[in-house]
Rosetta silent file (secondary structure, phi, psi, omega in degrees, C-alpha in Angstrom):
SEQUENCE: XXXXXXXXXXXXXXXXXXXXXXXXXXXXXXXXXXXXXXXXXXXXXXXXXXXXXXXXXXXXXXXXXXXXXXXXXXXXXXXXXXXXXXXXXXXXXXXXXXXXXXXXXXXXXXXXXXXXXXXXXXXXXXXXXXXXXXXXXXXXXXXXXXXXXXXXXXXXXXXXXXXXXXXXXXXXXXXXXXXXXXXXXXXXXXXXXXXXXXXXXXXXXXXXXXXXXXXXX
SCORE:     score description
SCORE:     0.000 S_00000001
   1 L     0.000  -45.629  150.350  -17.283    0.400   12.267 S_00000001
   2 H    -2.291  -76.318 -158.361  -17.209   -2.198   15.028 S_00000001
   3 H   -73.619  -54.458  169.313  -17.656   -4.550   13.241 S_00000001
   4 H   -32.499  -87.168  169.874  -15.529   -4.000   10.664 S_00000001
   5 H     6.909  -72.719 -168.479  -12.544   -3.510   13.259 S_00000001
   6 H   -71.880  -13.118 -178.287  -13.103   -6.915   14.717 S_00000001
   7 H  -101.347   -3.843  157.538  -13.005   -8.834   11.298 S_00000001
   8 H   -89.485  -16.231  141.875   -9.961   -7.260   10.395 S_00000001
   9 H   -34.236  -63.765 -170.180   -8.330   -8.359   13.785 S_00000001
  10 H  -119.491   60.539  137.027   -8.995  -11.568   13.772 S_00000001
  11 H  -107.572  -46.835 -166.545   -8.314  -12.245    9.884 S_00000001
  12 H   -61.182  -28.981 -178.200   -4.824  -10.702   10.955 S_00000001
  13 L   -80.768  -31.185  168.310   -4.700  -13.318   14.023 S_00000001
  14 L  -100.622  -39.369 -173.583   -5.555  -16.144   11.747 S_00000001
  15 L   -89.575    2.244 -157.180   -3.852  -15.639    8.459 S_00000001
  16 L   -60.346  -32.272 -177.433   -1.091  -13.364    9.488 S_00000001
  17 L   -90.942  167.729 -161.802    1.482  -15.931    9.397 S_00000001
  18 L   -86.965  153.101  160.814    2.879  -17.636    6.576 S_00000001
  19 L   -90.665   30.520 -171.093    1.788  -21.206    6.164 S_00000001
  20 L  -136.120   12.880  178.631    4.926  -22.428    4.941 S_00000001
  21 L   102.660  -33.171 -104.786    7.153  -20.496    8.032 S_00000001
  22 L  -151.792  131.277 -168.256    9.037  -18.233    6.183 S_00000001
  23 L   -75.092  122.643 -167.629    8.711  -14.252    6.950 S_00000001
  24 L   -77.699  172.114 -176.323    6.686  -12.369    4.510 S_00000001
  25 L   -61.199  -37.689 -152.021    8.335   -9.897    1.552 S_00000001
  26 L    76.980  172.564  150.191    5.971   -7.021    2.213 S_00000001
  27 L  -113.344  140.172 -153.862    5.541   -4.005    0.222 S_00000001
  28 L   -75.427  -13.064  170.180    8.483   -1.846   -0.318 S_00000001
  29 L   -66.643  -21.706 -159.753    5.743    0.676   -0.970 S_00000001
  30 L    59.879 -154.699  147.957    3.369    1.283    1.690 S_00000001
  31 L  -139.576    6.838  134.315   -0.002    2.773    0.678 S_00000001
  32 L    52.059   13.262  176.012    0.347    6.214    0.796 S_00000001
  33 L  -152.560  159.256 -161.032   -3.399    6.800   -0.508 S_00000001
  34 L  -110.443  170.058 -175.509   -6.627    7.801    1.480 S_00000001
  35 L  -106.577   -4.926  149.570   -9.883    5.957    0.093 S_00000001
  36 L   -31.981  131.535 -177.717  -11.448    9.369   -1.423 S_00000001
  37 L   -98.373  170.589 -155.492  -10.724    8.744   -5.619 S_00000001
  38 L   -87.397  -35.856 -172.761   -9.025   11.812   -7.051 S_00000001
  39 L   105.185  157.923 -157.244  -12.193   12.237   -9.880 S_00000001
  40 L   -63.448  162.572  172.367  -11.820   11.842  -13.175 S_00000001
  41 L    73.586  -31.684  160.652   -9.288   13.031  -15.315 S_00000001
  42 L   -83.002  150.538  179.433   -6.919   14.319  -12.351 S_00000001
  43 E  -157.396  147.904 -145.409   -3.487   13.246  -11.654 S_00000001
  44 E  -143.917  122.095  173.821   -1.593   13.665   -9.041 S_00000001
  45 E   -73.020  139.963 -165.735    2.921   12.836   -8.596 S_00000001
  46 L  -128.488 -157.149  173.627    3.502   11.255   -5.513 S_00000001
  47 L  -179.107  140.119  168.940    7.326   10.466   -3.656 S_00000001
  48 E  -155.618  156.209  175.380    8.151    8.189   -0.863 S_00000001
  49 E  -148.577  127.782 -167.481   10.322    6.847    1.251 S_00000001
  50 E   -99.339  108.634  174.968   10.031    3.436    3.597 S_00000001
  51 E   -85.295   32.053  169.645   12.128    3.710    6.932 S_00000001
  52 L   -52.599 -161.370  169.255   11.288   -0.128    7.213 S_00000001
  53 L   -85.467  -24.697  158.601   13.332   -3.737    7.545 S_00000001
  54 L   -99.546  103.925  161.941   13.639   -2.688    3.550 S_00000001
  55 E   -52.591  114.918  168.085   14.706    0.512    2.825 S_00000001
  56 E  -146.270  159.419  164.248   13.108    2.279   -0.022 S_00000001
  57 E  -103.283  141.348 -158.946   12.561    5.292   -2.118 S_00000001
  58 E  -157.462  146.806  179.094    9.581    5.298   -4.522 S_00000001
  59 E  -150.223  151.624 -164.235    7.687    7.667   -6.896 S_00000001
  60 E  -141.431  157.283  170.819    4.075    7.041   -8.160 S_00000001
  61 E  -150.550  116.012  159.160    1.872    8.999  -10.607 S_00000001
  62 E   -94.900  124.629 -179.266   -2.121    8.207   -9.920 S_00000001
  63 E  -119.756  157.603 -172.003   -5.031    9.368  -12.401 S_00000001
  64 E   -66.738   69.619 -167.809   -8.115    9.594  -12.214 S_00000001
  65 E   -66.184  -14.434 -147.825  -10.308    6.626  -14.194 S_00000001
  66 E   120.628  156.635 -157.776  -13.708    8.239  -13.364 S_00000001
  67 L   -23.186  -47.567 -174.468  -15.453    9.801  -10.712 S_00000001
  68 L  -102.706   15.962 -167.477  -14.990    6.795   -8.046 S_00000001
  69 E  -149.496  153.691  155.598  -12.155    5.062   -9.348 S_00000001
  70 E   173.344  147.116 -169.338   -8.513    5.433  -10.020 S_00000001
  71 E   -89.251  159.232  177.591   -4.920    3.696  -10.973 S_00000001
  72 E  -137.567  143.818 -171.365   -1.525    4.093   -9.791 S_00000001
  73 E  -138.279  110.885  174.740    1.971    3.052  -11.473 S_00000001
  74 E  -126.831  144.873 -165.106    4.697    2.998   -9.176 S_00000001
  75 E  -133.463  173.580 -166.682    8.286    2.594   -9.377 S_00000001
  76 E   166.534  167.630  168.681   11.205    2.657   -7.016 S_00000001
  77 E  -103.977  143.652 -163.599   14.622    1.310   -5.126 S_00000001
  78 L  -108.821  156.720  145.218   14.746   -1.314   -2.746 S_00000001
  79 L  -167.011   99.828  106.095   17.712   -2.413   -0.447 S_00000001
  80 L    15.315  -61.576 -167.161   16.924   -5.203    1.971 S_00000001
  81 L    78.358 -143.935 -178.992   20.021   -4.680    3.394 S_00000001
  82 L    56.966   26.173  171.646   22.217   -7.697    4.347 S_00000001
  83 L    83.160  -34.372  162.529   25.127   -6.826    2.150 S_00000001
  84 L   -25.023  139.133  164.661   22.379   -6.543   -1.009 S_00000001
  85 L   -79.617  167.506  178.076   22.095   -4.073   -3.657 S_00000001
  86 L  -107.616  147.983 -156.819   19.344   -2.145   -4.055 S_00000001
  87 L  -146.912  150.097 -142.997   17.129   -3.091   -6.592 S_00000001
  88 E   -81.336  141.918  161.330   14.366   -1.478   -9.027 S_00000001
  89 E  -135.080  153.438 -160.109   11.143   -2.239   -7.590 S_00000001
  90 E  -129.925  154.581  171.038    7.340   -2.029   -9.726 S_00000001
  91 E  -166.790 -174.283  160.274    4.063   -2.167   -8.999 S_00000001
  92 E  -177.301  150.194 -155.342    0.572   -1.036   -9.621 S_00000001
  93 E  -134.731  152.245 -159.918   -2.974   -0.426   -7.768 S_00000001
  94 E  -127.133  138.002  146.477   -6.270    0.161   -8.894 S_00000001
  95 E  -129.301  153.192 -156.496   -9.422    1.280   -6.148 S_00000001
  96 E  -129.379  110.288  166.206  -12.772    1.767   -7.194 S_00000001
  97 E  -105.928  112.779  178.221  -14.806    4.079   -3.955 S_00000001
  98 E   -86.328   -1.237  148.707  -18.479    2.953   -2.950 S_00000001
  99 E  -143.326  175.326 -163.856  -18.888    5.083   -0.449 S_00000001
 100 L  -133.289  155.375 -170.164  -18.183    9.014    0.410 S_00000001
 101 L  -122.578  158.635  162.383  -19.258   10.568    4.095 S_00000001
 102 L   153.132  173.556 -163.514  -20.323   13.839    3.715 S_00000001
 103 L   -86.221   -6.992  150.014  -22.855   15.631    4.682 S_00000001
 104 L   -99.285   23.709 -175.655  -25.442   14.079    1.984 S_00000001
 105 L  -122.955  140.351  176.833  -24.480   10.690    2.679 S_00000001
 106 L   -81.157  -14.334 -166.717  -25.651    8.049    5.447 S_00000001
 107 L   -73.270  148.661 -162.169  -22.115    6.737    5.179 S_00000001
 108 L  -100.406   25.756 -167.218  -20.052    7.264    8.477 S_00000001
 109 L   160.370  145.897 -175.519  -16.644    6.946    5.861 S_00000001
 110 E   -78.591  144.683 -143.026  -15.275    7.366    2.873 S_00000001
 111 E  -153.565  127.144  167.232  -14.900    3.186    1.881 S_00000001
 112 E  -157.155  162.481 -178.608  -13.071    2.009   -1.513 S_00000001
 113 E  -108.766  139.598  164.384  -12.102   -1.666   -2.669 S_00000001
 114 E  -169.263 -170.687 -172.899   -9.246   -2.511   -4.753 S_00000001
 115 E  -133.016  164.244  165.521   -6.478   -4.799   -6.238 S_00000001
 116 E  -171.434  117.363  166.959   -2.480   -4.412   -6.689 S_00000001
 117 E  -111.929  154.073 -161.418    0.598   -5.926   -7.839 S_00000001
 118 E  -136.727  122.110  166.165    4.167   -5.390   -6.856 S_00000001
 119 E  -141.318  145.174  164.254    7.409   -7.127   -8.257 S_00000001
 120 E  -170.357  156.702 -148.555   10.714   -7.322   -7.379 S_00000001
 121 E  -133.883   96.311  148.300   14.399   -9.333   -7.838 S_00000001
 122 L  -102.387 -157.865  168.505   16.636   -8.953   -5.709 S_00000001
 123 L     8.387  -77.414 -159.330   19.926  -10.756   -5.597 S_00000001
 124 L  -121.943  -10.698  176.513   19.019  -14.133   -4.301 S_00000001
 125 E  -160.357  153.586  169.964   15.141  -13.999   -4.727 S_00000001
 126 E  -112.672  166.606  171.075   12.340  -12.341   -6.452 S_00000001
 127 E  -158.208  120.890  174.246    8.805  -11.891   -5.315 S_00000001
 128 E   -77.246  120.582 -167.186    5.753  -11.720   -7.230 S_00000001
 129 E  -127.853  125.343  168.939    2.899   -9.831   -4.734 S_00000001
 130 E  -139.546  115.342 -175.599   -0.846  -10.129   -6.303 S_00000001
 131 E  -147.803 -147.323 -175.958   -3.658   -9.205   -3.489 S_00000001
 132 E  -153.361  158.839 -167.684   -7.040   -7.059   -3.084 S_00000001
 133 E  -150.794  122.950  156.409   -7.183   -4.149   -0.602 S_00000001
 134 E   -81.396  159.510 -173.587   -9.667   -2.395    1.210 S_00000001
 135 L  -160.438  112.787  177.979   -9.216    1.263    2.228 S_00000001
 136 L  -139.770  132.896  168.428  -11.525    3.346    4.569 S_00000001
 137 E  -109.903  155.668  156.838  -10.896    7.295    5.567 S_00000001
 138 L  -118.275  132.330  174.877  -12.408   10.210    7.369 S_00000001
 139 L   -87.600  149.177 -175.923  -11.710   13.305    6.624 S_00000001
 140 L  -142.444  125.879  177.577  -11.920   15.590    9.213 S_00000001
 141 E   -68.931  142.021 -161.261  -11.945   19.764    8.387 S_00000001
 142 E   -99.295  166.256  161.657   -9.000   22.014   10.295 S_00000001
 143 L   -79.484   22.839  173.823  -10.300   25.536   10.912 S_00000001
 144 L  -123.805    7.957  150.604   -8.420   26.851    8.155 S_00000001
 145 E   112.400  -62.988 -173.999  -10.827   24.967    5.615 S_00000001
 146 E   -49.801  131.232 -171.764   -8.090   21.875    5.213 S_00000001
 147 E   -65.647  116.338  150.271   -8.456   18.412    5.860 S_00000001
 148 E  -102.298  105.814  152.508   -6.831   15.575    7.981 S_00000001
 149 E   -73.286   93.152  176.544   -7.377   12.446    6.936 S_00000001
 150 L   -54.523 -152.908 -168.357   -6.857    9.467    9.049 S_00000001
 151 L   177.310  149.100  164.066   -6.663    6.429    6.903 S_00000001
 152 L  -163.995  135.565 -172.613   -6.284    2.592    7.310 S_00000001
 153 E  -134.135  118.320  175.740   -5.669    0.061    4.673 S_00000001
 154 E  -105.983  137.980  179.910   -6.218   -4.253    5.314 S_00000001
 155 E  -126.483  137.057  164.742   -4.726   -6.351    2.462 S_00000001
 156 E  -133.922  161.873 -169.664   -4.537   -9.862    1.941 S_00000001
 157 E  -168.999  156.652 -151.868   -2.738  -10.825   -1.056 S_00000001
 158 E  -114.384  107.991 -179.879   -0.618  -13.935   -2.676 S_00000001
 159 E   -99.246  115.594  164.075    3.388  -13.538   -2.450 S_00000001
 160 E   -89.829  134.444 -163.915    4.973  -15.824   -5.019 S_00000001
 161 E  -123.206  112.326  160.973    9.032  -16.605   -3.916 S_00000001
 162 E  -144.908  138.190 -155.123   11.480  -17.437   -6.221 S_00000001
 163 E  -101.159  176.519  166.823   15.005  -18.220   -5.207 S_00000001
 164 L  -139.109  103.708  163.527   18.288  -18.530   -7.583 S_00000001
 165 L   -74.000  154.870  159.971   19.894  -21.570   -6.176 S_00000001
 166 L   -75.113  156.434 -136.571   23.481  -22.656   -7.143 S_00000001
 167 L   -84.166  153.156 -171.772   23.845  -24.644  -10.148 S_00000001
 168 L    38.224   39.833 -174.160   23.192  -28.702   -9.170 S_00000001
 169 L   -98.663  167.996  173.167   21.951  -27.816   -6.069 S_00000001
 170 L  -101.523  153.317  170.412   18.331  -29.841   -4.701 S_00000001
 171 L   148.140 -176.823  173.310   15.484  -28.194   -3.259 S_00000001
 172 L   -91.752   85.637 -166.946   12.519  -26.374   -4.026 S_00000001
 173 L   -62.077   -3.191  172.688   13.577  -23.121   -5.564 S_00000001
 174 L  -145.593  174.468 -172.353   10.033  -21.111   -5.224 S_00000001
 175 L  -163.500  149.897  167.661    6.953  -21.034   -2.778 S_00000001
 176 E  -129.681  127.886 -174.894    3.703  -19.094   -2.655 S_00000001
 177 E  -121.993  174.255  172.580    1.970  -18.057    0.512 S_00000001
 178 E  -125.777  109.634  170.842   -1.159  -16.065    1.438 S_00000001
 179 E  -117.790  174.192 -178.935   -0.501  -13.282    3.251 S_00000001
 180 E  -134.617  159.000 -178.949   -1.953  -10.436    4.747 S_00000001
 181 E  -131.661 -155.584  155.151   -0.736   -6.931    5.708 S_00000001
 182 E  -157.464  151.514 -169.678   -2.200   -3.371    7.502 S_00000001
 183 E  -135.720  130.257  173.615   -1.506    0.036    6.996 S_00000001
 184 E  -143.422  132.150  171.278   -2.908    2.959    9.009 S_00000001
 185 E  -154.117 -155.002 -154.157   -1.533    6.621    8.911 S_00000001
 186 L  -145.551  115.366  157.431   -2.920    9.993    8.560 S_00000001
 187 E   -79.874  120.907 -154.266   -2.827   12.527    5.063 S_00000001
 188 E  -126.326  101.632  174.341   -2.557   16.079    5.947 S_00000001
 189 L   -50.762   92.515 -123.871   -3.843   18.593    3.401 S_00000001
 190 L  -111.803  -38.503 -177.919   -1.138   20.966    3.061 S_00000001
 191 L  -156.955  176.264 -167.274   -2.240   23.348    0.145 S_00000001
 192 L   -80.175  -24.471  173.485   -5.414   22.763   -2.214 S_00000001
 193 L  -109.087   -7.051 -160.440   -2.507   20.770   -4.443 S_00000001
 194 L  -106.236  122.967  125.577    0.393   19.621   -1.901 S_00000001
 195 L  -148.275  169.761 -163.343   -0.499   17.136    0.569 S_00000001
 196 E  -121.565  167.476 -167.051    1.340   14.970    2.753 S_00000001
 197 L  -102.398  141.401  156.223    1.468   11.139    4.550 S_00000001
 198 L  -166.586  130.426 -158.421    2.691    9.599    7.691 S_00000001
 199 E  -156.557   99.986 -174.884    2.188    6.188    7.676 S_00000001
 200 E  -107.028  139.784 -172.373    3.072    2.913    9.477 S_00000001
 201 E   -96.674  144.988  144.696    3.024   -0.610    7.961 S_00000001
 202 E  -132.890  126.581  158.682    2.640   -4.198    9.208 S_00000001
 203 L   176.568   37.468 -179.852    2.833   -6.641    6.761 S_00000001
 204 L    94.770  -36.685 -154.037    6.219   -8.243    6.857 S_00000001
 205 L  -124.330   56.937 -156.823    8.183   -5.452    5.493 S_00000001
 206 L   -63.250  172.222  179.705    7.323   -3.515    9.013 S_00000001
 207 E    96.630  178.891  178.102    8.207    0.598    9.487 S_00000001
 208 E   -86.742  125.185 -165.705    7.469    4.008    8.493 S_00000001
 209 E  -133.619  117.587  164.854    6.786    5.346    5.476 S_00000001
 210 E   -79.450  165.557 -151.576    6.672    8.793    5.008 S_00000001
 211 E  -173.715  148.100 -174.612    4.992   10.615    1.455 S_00000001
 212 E  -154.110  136.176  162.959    4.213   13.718   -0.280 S_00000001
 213 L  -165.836  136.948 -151.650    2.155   14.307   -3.394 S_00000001
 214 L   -83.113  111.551  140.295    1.313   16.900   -5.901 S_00000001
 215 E   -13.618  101.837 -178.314   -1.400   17.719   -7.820 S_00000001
 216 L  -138.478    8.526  179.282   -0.382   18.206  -11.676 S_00000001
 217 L  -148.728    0.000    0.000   -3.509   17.577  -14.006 S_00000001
């Protein structure tokens, strides 16, 4: 766990910044998921909302690909701020989990891998976000049989920029960096189908994003 720690520290200390200058988009999403898969065949409604440098409201529905793995398709509003409309924002995230703690397991956390992309246009620029994600939880049992799960999620991932210049103007209208973000909050098992998020982001799009989601297959 150590170890781990320190190589996500100082990947954040060397890549964190953009190599072109320029602040990164973030995701208007957070991540809102623990690294436990739901198991197959389950599906589960989610809501959020990111009290960030972008304001946003967002709703996801994740199922269940098989035992260790499962996708998410999420959609939502955006607002920047800066005089801006708010603007539809999309994404989807896939994690596949290779290991489970428990009490027939050497693992000391539940551990999943995964990919995601997120796009969205506002105004004066769009941004394409393509990355890979790691995600490791614990769960830890309340005395009333329910779970709190802390949670922390490291990303690095490729933000594509593209600007809408005025008509005969010069410059380079788009840019692509490599960025990276972190996410660490806590899931708090609220009923065997309800449970809910608190969650803070770094990753250019900085703040709190609170979350709630339902059980429905």
């Amino acid at each position: 766990m150590k170890k781990i720690t320190v190589l996500l520290v100082t990947g954040f200390v060397l890549v964190g910044g953009s190599s072109y200058g320029i602040d990164a988009m973030g995701s208007a999403f957070g991540n809102l998921s623990v690294a436990q898969a739901l198991g197959q065949g389950r599906g589960n409604f989610g809501v959020g909302i990111g009290l960030a440098d972008a304001t946003s409201f967002v709703g996801s529905f994740a199922y269940g690909l098989s035992e260790y793995s499962d996708g998410r398709i999420k959609l939502g509003l955006s607002d920047p701020g800066d005089n801006a409309d708010a603007e539809l924002v999309f994404g989807v995230d896939y994690k596949w989990q290779f290991w489970s703690y428990g009490p027939e397991s050497s693992h000391p956390f539940d551990f999943a891998v995964g990919a995601f992309l997120e796009y969205v246009d506002y105004s004066s620029v769009s941004a394409l976000q393509l990355g890979g994600q790691l995600i490791a939880s614990y769960p830890i049992v309340l005395s009333s049989g329910r779970t709190l799960t802390p949670y922390g999620r490291f990303n690095a991932r490729l933000e594509s920029l593209s600007w809408d210049l005025p008509p005969q103007s010069v410059g380079d209208d788009s840019e692509s960096n490599l960025e990276i973000g972190l996410n660490g909050g806590v899931r708090w098992e609220m009923t065997s189908t309800v449970n809910v998020y608190a969650e803070f982001q770094i990753d250019g799009n900085d703040g709190l994003f609170p979350g709630i989601d339902f059980n429905v297959m």
